[in-house]
N, C-alpha and C positions, 0 to 999 in steps of 0.2 A: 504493500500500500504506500503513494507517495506521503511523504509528508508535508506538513499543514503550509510549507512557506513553499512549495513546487508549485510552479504557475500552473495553470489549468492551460493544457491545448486547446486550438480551438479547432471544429472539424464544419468542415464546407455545410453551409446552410442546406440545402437537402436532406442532410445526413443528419442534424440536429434533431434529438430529443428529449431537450430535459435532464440528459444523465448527470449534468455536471454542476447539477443540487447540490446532491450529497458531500462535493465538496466546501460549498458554502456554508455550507451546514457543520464538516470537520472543523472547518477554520474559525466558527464563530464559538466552539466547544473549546476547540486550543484557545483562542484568547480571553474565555471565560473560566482557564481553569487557573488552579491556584497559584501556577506560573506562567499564570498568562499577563495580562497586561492591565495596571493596577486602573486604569481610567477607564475601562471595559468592566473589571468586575465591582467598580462602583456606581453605577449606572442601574434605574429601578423604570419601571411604567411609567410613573410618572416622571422621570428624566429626560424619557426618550421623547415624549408626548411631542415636545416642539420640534424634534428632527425630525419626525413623520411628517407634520403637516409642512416645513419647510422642504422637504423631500420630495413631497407631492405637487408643493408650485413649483418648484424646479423641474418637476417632471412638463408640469403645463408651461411652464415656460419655453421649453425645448420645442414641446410642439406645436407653438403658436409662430417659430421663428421657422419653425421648417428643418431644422439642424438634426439629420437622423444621428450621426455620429454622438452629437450630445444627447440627444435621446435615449440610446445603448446606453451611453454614461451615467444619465441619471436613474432610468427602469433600475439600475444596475445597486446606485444609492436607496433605492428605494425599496427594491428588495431585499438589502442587508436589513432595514427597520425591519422587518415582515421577520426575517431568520434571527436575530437579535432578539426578539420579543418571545419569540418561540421557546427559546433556548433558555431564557427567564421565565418561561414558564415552564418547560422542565426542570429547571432547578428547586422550585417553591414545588414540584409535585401534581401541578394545575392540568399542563398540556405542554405537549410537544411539539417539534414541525410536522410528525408523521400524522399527529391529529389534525392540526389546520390543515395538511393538503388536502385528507380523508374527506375532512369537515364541505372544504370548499366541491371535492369531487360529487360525494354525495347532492351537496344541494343543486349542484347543475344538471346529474343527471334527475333529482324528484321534480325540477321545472322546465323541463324541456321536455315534457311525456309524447308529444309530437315526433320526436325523434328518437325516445329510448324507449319508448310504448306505443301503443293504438291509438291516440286523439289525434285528429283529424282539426288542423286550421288553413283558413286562406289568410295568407299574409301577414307582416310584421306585429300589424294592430292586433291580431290577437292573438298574436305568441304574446304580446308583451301585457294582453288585459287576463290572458291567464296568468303570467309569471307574477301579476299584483296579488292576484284573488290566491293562488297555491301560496306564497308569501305570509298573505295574513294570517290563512288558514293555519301556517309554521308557527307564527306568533302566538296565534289565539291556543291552540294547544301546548303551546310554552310558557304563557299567561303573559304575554311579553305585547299584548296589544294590537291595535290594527292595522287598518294599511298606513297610515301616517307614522306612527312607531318607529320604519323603518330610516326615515328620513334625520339624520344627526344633528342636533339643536346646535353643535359646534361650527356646521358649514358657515362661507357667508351668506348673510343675508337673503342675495342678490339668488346665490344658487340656489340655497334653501326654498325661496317662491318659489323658484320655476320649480324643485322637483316635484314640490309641493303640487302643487297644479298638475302637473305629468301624472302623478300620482290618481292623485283622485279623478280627474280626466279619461283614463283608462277604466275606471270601471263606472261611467257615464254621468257624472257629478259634473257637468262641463256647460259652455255655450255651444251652441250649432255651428257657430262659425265667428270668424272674426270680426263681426257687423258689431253682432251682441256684445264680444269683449272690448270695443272701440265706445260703443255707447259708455259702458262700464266708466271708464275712463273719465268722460265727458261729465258724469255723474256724481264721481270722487271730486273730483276738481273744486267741480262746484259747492261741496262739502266743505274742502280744504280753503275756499274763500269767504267763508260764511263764517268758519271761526276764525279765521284771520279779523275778519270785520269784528266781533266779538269781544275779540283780543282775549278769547280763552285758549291758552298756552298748551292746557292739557286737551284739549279737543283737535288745536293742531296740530300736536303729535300724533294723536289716534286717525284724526282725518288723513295727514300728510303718508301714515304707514299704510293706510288705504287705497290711498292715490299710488303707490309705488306697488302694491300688491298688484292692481289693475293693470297698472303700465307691464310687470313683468308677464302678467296672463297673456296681453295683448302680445307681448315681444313670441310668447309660445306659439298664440295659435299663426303667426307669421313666420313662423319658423325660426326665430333669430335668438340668438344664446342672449338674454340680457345682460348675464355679466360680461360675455366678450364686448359686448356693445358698449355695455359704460367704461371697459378698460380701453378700447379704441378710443373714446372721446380721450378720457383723463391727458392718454397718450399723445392726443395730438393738441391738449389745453397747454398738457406740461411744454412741448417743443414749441408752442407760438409763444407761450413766458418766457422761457431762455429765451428768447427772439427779443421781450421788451425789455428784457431784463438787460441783455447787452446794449441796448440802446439807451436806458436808463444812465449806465454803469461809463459808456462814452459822451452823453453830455452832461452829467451830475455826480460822474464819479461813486454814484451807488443811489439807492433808495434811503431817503432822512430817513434819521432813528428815532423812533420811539421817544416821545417827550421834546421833541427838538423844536416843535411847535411847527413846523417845516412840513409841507405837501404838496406833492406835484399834482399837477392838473391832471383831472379826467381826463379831458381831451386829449394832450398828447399823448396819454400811457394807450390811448382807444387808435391813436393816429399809429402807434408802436406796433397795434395788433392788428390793423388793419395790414399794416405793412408784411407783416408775418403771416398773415392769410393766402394775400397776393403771392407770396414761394410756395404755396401749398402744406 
């Protein structure tokens, strides 16, 4: 058997199967052992919690950029959280990597009975308004709740609506079409002006998280990721500020500080970003 610091070959994609787990799996038991590596065996679940989720936008990062090569690199950081967590939880006694594979095998092949048994579907839509409904049915017999359960109060926000709504949507909780989730929209608004006028603070919160529920339904039934949607804006807010910001910085030498009494005009910083439109 090699040992734990012998690189892993790699063999022509065709030929790939998964075999070369088990040595990710060797290498994370060597650095969890008692001469393994002292910042590895002091490391608990909730240690690791923020490398998972930083793991995960790096992953979404890669593939919003198109970068397959970083992509392999981060899948790659992203499965050591997965074989790491495992591995601490054989040590407490809990579970192993051999369970989560089992774990995850099993439930794909009990939601896919289309393919591993007799049901009979046309099309995506109801592979996936079964995969909800066998889902809960998981829950509900594990006492672990319904179809929304499944959904992570930890996600953002932005994702959490939509799955939110994918969710219940699938098993016919939804609008007909996008007319109805447009009206919606028009309807919050007018909600979210009403306590504005008011000036009750706590109704524009509830209204404004209304108006933003609406707009992500609406992003859904158009097909459009809301969150990739408001990270493209951010992205192209943030690039036309560096844009006024260097112009700022060439005729003022920066932005006044704070208390200085000192404020630049609307107008030019609007003339800055005007300018920064016009390059795209």
């Amino acid at each position: 058997m090699p040992r734990p610091f012998d690189p892993v070959v790699a063999v022509p994609l065709p030929e790939q199967t998964g075999s070369s787990f088990p040595r990710l799996v060797e290498l994370m038991q060597r650095l969890l052992a008692e001469d393994g590596c002292p910042w590895d065996r002091e490391q608990s679940f909730q240690t690791l919690r923020r490398y998972v989720l930083e793991e995960a936008c790096e992953v979404i990062d890669a593939i919003d950029k198109g970068d397959r090569e970083e992509l392999r690199a981060e899948l790659g950081d992203l499965l050591l959280q997965v074989v790491f967590q495992a591995e601490l939880g054989r040590k407490e006694g809990s579970f192993g990597p051999d369970d989560v594979v089992k774990a995850i095998c099993d439930k794909l092949v009990h939601r896919h009975p289309h393919v591993f048994a007799d049901v009979k579907v046309e099309g995506s839509g109801e592979v996936l308004q079964n995969w909800e409904l066998i889902k809960a049915e998981e829950k509900k017999k594990a006492g672990k709740g319904g179809i929304l359960s499944g959904v992570p109060r930890s996600l953002p926000a932005l994702v959490r609506a939509q799955r939110t709504g994918e969710k219940v949507a699938r098993v016919g909780f939804d609008w007909a079409d996008a007319a109805g989730s447009r009206a919606k929209v028009t309807e919050e608004i007018a909600e979210l002006d009403q306590a504005i006028e008011r000036g009750d603070k706590d109704a524009m919160e509830a209204e404004l998280g209304d108006a933003l529920f609406a707009l992500v339904n609406l992003a859904r039934h158009v097909d459009v990721d809301a969150e990739g949607a408001l990270r493209r804006t951010i992205d192209k807010f943030s690039k036309r500020f560096e844009h006024v910001e260097r112009r700022v910085h060439e005729r003022h030498g920066g932005f006044p500080k704070a208390g200085s009494g000192q404020k630049l005009a609307l107008e030019e910083l609007d003339g800055y970003w005007e300018e920064a439109k016009r390059q795209g």
